[in-house]
N, CA and C of each residue as an Amber inpcrd file, in Angstrom:
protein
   672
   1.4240000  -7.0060000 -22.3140000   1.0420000  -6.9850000 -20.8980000
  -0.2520000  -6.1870000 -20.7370000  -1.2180000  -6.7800000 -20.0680000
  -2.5500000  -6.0330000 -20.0080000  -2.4020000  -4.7660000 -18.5970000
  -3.0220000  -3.9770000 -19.1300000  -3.0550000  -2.6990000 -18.5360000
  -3.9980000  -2.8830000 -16.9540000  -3.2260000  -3.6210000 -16.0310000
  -3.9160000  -3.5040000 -14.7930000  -3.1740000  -3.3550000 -13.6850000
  -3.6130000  -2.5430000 -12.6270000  -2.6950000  -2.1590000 -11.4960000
  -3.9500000  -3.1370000 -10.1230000  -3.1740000  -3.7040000  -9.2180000
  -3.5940000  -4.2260000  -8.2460000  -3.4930000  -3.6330000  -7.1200000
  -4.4150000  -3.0820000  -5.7150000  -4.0540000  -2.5370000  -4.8000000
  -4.5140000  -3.3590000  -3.9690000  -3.4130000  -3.5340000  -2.7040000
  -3.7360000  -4.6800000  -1.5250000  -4.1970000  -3.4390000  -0.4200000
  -5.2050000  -4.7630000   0.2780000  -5.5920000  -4.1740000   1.0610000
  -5.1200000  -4.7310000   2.3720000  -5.2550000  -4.0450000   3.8630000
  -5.1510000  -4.8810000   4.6900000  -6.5840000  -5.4440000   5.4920000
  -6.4520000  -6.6030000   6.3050000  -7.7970000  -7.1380000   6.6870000
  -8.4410000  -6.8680000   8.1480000  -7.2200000  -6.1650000   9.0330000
  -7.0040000  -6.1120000  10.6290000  -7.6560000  -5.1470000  10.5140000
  -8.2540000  -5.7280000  11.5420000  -9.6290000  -4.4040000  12.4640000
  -9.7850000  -3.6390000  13.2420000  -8.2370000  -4.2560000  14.1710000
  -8.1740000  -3.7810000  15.3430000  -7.1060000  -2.6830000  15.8350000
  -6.9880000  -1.6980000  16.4300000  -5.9480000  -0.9490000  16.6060000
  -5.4210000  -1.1100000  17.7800000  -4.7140000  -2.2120000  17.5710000
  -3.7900000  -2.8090000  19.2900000  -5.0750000  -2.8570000  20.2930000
  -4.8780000  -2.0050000  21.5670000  -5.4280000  -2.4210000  22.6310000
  -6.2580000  -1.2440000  23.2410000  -6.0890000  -0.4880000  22.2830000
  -6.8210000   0.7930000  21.7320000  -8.8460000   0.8360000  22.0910000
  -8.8660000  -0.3510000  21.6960000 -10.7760000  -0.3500000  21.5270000
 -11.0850000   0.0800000  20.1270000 -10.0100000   0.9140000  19.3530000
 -10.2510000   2.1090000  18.4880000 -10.8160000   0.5650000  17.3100000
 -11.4330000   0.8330000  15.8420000 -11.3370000   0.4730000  14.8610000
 -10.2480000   0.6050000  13.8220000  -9.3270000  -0.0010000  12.9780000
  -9.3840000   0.6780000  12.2960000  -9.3400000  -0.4380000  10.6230000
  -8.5160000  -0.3730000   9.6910000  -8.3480000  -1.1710000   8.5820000
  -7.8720000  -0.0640000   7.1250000  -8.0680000  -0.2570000   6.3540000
  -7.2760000   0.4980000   5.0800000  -7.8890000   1.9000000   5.1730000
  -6.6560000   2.5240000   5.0010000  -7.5190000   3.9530000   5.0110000
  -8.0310000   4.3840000   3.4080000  -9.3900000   4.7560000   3.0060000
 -10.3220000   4.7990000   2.3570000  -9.2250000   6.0180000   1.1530000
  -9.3530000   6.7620000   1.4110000  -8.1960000   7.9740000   0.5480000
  -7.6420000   7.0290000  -0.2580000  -6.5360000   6.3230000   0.4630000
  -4.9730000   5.7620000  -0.3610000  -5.3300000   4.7910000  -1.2570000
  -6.7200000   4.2940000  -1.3800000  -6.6500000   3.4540000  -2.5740000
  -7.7320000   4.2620000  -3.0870000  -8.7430000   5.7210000  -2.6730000
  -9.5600000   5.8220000  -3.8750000  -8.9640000   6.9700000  -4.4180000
  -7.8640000   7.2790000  -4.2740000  -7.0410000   8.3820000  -5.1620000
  -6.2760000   7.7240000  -6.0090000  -5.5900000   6.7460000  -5.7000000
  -4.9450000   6.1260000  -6.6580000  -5.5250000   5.5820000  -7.4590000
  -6.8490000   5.1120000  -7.5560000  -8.0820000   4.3560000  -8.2690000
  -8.3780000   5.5080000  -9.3810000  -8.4980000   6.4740000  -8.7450000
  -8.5860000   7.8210000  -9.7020000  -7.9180000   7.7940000 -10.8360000
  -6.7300000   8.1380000 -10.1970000  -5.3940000   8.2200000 -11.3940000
  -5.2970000   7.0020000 -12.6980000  -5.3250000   6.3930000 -11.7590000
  -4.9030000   4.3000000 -12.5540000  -6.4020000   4.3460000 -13.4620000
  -7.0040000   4.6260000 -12.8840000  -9.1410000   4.9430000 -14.3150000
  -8.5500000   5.6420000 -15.3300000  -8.4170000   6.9980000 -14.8420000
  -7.9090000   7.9160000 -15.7570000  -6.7930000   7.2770000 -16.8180000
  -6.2120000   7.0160000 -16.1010000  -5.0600000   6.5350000 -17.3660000
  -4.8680000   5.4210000 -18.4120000  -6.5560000   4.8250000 -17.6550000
  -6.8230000   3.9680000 -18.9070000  -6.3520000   2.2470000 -18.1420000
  -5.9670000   1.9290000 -16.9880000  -5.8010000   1.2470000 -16.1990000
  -7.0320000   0.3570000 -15.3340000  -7.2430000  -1.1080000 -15.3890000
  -8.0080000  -1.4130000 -14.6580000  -7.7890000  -1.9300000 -13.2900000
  -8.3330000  -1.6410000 -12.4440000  -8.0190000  -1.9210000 -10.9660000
  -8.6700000  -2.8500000 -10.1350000  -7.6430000  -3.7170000  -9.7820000
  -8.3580000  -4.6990000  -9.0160000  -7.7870000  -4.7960000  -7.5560000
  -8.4540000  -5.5550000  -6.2990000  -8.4770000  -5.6270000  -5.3270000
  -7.8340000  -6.7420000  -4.5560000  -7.3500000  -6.6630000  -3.8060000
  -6.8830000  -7.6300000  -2.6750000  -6.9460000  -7.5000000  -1.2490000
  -7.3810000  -8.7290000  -0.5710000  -7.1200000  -8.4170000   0.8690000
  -6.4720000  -9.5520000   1.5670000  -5.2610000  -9.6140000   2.4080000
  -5.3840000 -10.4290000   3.6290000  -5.8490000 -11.6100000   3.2500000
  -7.2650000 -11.5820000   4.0780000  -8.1730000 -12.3490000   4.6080000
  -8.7440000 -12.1960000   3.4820000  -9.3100000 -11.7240000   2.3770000
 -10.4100000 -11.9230000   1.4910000 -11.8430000 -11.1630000   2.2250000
 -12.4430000 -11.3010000   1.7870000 -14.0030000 -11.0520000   1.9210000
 -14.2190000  -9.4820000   1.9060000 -14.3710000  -8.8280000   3.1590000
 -15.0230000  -7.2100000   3.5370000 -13.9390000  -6.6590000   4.1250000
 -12.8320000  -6.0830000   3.3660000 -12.0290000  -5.2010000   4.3550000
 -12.2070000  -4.3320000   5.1740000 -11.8250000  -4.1480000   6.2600000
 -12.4920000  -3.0640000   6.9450000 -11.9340000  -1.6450000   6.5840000
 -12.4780000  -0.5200000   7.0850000 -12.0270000   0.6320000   6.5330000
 -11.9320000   1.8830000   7.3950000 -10.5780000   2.1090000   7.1530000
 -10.5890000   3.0910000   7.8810000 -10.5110000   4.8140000   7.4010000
 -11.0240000   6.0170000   7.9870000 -11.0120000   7.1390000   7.2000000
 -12.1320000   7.5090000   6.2640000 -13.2690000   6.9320000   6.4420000
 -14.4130000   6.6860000   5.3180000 -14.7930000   8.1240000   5.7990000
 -15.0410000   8.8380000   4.6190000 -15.9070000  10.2700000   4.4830000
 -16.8740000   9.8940000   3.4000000 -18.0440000  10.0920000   3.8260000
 -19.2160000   9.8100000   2.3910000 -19.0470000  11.3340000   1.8720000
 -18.8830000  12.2450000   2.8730000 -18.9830000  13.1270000   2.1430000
 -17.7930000  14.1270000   1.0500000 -17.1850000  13.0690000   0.9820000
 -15.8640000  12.9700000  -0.1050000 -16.2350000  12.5990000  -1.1710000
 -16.0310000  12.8140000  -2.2970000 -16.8560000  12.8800000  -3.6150000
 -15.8790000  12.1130000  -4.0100000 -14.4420000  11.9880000  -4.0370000
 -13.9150000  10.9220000  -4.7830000 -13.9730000   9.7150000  -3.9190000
 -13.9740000   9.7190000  -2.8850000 -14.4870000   8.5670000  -2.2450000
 -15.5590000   8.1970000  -2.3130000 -16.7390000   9.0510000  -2.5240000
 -18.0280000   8.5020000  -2.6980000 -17.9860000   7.6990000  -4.1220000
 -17.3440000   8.4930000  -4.8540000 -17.0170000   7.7460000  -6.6150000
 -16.7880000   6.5300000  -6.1700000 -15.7370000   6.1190000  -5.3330000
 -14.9240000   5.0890000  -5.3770000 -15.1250000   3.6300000  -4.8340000
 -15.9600000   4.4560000  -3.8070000 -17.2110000   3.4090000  -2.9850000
 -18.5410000   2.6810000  -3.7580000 -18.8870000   3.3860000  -4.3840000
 -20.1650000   3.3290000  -5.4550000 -20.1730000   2.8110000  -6.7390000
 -18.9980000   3.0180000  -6.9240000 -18.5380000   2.3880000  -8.3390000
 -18.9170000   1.1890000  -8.4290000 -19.5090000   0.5580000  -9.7130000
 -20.2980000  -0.5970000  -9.5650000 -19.1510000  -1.7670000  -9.5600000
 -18.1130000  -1.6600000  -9.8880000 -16.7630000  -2.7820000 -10.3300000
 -16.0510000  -3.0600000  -8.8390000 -15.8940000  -1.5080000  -8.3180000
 -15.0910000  -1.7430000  -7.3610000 -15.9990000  -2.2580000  -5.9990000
 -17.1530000  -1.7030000  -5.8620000 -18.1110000  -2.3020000  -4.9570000
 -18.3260000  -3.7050000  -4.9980000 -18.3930000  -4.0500000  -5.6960000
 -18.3660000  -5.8080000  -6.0500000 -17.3980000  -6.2130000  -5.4340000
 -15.9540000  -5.7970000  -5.5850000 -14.7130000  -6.0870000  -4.9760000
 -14.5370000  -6.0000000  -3.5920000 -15.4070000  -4.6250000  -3.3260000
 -15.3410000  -4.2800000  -2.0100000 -15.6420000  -5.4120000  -0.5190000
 -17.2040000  -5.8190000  -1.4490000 -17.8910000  -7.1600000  -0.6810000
 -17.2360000  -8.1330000  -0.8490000 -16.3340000  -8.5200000  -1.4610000
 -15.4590000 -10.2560000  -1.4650000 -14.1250000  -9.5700000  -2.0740000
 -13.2990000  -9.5450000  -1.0680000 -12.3410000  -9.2510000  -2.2890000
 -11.4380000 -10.7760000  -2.1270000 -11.1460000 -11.3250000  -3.0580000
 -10.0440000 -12.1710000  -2.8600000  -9.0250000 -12.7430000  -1.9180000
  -8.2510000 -13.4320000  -1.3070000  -6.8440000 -13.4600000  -1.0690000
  -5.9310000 -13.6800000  -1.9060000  -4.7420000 -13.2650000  -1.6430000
  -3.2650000 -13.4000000  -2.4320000  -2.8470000 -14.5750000  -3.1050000
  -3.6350000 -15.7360000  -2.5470000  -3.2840000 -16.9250000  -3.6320000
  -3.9460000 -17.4270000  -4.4930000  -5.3830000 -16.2880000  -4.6520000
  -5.9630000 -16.6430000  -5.8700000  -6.0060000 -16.0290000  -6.9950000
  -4.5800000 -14.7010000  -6.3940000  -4.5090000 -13.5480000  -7.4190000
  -3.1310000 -14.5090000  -8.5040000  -3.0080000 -14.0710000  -9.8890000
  -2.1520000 -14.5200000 -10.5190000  -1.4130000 -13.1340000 -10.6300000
  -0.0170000 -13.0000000 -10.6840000   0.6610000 -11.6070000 -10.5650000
   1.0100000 -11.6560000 -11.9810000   0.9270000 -12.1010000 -13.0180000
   1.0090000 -11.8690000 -13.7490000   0.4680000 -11.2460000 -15.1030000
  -0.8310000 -10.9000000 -14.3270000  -1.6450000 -10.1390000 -14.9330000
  -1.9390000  -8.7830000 -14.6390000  -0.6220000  -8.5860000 -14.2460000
  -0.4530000  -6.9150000 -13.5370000   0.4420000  -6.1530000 -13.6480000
   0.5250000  -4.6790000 -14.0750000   1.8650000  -4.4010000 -14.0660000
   2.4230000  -3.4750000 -13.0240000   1.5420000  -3.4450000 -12.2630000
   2.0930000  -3.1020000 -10.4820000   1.2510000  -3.2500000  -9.5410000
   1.8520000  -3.3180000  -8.0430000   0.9660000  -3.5040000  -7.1520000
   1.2930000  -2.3350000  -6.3310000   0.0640000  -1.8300000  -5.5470000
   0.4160000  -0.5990000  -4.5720000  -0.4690000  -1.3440000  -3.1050000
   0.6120000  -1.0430000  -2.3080000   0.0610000  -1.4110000  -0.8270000
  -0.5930000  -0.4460000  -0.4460000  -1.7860000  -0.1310000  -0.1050000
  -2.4020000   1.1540000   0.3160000  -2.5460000   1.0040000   1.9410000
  -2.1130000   2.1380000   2.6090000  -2.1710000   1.9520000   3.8200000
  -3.2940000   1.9020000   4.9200000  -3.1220000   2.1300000   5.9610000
  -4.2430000   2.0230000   7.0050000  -2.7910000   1.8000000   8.0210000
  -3.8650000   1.8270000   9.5260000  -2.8170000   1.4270000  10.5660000
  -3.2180000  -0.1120000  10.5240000  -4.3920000  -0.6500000   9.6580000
  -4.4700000  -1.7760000  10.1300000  -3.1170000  -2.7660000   9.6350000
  -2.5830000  -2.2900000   8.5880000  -1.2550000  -3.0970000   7.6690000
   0.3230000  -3.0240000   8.4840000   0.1110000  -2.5890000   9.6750000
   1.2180000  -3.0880000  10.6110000   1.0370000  -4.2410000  11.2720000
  -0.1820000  -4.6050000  11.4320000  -0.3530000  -5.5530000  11.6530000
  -0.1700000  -6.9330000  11.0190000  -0.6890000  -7.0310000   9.8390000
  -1.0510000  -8.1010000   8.6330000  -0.0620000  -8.1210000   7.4910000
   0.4650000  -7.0050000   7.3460000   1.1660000  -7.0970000   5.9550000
   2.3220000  -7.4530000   6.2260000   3.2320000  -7.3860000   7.2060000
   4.3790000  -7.7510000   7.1270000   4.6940000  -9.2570000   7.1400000
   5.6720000 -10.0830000   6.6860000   6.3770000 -10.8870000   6.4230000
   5.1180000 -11.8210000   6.0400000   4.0520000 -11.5570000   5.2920000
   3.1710000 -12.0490000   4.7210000   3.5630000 -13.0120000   3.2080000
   3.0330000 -14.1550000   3.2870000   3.7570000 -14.8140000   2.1320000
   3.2410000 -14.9210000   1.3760000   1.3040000 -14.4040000   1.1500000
   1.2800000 -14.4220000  -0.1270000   0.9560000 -13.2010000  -0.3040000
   1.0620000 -11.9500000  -0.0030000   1.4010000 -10.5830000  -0.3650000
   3.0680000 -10.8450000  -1.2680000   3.6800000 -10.9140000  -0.4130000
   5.1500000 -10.8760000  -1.0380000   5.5870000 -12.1360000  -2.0160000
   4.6710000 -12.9970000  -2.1840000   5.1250000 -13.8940000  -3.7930000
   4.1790000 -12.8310000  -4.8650000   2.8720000 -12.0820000  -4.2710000
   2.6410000 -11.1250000  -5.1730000   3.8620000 -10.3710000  -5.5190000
   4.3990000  -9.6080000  -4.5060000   5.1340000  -8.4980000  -4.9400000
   6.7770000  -8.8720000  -5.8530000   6.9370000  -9.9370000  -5.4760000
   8.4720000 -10.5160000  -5.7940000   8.0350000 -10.9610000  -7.1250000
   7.1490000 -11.8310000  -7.4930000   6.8140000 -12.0190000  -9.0080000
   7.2670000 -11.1410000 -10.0380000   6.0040000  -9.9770000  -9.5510000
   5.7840000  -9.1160000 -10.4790000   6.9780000  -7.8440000 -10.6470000
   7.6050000  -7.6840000  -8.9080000   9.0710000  -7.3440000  -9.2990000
  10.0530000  -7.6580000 -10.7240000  10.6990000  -8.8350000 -10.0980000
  11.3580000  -9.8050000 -10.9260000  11.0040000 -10.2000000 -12.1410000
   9.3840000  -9.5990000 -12.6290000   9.7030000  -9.5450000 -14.0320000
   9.4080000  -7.8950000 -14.6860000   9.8450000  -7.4670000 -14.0680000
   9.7980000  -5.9890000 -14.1790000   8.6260000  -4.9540000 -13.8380000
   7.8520000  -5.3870000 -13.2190000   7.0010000  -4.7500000 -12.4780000
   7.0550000  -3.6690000 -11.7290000   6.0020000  -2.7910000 -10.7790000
   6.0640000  -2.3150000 -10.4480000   6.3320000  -2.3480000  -9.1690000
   6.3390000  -1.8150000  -7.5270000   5.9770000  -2.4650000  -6.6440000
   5.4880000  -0.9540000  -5.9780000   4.5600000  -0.8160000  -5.0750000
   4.9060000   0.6640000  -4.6040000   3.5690000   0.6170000  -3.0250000
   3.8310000   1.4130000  -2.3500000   3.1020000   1.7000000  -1.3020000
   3.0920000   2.9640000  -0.9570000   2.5410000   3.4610000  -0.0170000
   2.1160000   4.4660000   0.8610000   1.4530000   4.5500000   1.9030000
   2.3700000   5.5740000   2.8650000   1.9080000   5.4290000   4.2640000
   2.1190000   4.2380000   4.9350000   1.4900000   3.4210000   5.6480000
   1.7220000   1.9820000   6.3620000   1.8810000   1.0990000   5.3990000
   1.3840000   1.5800000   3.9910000   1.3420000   0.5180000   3.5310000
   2.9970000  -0.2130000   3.0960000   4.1230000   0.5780000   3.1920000
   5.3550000   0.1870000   3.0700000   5.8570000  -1.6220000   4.1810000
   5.0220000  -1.3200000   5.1210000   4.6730000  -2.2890000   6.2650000
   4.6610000  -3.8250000   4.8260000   4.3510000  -3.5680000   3.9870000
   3.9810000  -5.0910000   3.2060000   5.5160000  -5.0790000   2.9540000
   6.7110000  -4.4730000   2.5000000   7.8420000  -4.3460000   2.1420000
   8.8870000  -5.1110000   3.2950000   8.1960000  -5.3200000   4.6900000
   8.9090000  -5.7230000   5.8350000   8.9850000  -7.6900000   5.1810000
  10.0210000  -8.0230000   5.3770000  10.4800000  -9.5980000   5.2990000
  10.0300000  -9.3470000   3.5180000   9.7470000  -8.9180000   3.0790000
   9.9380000  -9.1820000   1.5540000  11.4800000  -9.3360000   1.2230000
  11.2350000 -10.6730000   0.4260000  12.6380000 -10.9400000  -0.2080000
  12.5040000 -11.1730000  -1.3590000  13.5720000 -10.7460000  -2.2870000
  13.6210000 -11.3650000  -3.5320000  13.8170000 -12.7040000  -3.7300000
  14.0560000 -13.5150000  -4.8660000  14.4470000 -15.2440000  -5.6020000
  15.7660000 -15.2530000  -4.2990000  16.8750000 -14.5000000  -4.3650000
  18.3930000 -14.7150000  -3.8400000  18.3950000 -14.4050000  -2.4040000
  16.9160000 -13.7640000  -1.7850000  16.9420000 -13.8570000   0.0890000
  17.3350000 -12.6680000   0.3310000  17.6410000 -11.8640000  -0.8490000
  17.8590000 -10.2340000  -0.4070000  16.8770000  -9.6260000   0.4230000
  16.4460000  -8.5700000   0.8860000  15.3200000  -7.9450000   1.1560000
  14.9320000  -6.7800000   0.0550000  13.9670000  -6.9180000  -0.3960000
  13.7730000  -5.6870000  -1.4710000  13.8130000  -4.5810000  -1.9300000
  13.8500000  -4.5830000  -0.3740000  14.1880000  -2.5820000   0.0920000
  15.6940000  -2.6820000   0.3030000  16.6620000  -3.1500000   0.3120000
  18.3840000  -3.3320000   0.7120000  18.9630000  -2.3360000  -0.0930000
  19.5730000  -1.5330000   0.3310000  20.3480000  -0.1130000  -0.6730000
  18.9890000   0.3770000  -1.6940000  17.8430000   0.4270000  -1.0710000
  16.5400000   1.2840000  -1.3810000  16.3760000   2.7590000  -1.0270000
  16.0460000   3.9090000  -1.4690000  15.6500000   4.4600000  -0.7100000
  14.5980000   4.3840000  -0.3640000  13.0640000   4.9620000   0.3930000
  12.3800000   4.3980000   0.4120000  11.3630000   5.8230000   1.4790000
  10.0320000   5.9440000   1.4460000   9.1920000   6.9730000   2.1930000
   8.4200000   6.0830000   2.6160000   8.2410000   6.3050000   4.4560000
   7.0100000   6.0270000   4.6960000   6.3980000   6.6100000   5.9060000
   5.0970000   6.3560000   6.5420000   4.7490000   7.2550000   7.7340000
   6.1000000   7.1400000   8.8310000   7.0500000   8.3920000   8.6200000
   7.4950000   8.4110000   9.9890000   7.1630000   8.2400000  11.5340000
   8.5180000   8.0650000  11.8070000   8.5440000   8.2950000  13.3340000
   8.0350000   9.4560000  14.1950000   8.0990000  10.2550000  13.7260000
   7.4160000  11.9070000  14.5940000   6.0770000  11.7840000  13.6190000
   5.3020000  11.0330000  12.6100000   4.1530000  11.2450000  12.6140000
   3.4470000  10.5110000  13.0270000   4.0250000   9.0920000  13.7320000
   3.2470000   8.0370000  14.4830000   2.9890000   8.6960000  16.2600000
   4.4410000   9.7310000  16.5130000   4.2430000  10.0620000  17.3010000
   3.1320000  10.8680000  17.8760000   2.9040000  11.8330000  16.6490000
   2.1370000  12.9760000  16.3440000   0.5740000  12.3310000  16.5660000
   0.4970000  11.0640000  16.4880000  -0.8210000  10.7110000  16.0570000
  -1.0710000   9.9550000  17.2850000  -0.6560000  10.1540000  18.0060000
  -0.3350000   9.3090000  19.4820000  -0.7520000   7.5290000  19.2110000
   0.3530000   6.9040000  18.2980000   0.4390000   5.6760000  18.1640000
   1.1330000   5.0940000  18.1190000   3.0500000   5.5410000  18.4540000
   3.8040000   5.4550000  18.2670000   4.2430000   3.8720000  19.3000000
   3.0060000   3.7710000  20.3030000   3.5560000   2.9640000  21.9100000
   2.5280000   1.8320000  21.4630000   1.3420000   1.8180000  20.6030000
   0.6240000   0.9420000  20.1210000   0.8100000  -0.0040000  18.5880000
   1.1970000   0.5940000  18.0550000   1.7040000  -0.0360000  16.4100000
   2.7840000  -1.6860000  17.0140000   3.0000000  -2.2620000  16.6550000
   3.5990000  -3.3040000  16.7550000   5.5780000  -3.0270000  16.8700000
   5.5870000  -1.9350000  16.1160000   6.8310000  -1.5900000  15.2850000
   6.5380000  -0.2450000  14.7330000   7.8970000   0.5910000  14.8990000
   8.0710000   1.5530000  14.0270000   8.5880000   1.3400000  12.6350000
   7.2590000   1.3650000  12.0440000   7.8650000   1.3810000  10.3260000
   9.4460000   1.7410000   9.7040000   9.2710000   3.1670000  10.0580000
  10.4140000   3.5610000   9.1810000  11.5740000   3.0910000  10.0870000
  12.0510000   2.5830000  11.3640000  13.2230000   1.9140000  11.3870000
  13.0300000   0.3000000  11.4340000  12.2030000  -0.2330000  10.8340000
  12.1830000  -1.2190000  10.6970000  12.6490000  -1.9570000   9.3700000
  11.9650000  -0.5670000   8.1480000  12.6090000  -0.8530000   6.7950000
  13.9680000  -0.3300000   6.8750000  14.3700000   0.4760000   7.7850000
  16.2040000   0.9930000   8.0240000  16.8760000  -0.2890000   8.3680000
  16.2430000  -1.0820000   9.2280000  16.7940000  -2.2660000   9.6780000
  16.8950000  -3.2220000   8.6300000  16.3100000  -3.3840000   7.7440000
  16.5370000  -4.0230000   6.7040000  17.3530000  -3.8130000   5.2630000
  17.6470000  -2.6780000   5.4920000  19.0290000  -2.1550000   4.6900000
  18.3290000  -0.5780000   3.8630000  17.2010000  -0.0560000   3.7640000
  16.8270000   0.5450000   3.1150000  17.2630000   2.0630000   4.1820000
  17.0180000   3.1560000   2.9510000  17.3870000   4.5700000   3.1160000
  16.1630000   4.8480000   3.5520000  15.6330000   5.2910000   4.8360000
  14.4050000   6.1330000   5.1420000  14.3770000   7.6120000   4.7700000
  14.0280000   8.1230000   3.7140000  14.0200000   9.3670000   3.3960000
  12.7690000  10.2440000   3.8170000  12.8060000  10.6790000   4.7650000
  11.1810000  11.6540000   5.4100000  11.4260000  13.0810000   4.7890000
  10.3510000  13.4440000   5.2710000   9.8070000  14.7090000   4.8360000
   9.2860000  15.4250000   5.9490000   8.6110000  16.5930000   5.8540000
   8.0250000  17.4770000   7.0140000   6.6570000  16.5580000   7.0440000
   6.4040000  16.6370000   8.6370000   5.6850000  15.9810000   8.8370000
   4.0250000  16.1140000   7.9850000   3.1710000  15.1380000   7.3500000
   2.1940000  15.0260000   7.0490000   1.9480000  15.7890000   5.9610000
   2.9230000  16.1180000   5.4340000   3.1310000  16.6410000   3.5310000
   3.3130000  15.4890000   2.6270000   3.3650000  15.7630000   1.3220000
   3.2410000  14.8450000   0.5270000   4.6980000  14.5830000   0.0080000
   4.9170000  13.3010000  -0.0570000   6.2140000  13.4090000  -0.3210000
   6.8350000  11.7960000  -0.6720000   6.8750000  11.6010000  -2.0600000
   7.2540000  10.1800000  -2.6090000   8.6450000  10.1420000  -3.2290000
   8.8200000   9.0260000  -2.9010000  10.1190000   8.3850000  -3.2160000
  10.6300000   7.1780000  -4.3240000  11.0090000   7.6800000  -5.1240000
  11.0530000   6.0310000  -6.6360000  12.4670000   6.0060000  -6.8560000
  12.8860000   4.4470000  -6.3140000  13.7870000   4.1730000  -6.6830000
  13.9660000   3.1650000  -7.7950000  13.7930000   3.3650000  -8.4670000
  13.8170000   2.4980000  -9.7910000  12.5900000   2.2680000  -9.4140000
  11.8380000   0.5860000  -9.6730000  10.0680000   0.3380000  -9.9800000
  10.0170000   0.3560000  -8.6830000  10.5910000   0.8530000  -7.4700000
  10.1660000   0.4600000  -6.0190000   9.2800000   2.0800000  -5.9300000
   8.2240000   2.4950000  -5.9400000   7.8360000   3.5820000  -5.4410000
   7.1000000   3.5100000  -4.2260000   7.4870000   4.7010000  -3.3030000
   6.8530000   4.9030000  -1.7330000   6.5530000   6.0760000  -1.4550000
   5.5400000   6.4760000  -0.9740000   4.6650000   7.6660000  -0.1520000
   5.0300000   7.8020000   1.3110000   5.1520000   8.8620000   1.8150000
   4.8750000   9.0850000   3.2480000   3.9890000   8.8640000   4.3970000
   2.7920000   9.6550000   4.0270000   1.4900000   9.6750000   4.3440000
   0.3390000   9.6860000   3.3500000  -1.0830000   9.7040000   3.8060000
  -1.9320000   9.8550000   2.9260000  -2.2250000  11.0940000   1.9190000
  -1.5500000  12.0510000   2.2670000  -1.1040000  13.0480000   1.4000000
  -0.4180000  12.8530000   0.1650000   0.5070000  11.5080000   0.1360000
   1.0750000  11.1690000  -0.5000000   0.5360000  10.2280000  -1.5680000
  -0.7270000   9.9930000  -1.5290000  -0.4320000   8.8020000  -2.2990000
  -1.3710000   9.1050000  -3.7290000  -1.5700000  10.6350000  -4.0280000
  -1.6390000  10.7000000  -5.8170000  -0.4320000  10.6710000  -6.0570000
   0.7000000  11.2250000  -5.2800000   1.9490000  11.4910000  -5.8840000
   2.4560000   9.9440000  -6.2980000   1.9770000   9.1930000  -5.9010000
   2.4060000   7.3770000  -5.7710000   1.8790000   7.2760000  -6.7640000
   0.4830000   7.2620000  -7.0390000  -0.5450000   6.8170000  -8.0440000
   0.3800000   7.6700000  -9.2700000   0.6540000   8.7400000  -9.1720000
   0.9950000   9.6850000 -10.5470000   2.7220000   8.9910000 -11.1910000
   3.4410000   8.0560000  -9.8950000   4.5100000   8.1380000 -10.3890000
   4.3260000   6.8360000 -10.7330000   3.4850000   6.1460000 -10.8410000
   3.4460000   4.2980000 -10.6780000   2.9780000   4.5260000 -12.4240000
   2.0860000   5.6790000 -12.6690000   1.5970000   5.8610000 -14.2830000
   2.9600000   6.2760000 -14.7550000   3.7870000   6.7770000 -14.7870000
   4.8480000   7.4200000 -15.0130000   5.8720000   6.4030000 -15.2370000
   6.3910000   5.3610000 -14.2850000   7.3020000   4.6770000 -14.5450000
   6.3510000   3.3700000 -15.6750000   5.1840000   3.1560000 -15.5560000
   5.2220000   2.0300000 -16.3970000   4.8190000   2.7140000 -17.2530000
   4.9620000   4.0760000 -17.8310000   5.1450000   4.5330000 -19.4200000
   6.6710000   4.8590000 -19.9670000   7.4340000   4.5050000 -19.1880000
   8.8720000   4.3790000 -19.6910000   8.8810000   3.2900000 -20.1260000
């Protein structure tokens, strides 16, 4: 199996009715990009829609983000990235949903996000998110119509931190009882600490705080 981790992105621009911008937050995939380099891992991109994801959280003056932005491989990616049905999942040995608020929007019950994620599940893969990005985990089913998260435990931006962020009345859905509604264990943490959750290859983050701890455990389980 070749040594590559895939991170989806989301493609939505918009933050409800807000005016606000928003789309993937910039952190959750260039920390994990970090880790997955380091470890000798190549990383590739996905979006939605394909082309220019939008972005949310951009600091130039973030040095691993500036890395991550600049990078000549991933910049290429940045300007076109793909959609989900031209990715083959089998050339991967996990996928991480990286969040944004834009992936409440787009990622859920998405069908070719989730033939990504169910593939590469089902043949022992990885699957993992952080922050909104758990939002791709909503209507995911396995081959048998289970939901993926069903007797899961599972981390993601809570309820008192959507509140906290005054977005709780704009998001479409509250994440974390939405994956409760689907059979999974919402396990939180104090608000806006880091704090991941692996249940077998399913790994999940809280917030953006969370997601080296994602990146560190996604290297971790596919060296068992």
């Amino acid at each position: 199996m070749s040594k590559r981790i895939l991170i989806a992105l989301t493609s939505h621009a918009t933050l409800g009715s807000t005016g606000r911008g928003t789309g993937f937050y910039v952190d959750e995939a260039a920390v994990p990009w970090e880790v997955f380099t380091a470890a000798g891992y190549q990383v590739d991109l996905v979006s939605v829609a394909g082309g220019v994801p939008p972005r949310d959280g951009e600091d130039r003056s973030n040095p691993l983000q500036r890395r991550f932005l600049t990078d000549e491989r991933i910049a290429a990616q940045l300007a076109d990235t793909p959609t989900p049905d031209r990715i083959d999942p089998d050339g991967y040995e996990a996928i991480l949903f990286a969040g944004g608020h834009g992936s409440m929007w787009d990622f859920p019950d998405n069908p070719g996000l989730a033939r990504l994620a169910r593939t590469l599940y089902e043949r022992g893969g990885v699957v993992a998110a952080v922050c909104h990005g758990p939002a791709a985990l909503v209507g995911l089913t396995l081959s048998d119509g289970s939901p993926l998260v069903a007797g899961k435990k599972v981390a993601a931006f809570t309820n008192a931190e959507e509140t906290a962020v005054g977005l709780a009345e704009v998001v479409p859905f509250l994440l974390a009882d939405r994956l409760t509604s689907q059979g999974a264990t919402h396990v939180p943490a104090e608000d806006f600490t880091a704090h991941v959750v692996a249940d077998g290859r399913l790994i999940t983050g809280q917030n953006p705080a969370s997601a080296r701890g994602v990146a560190d455990a996604i290297v971790a389980a596919l060296r068992d």
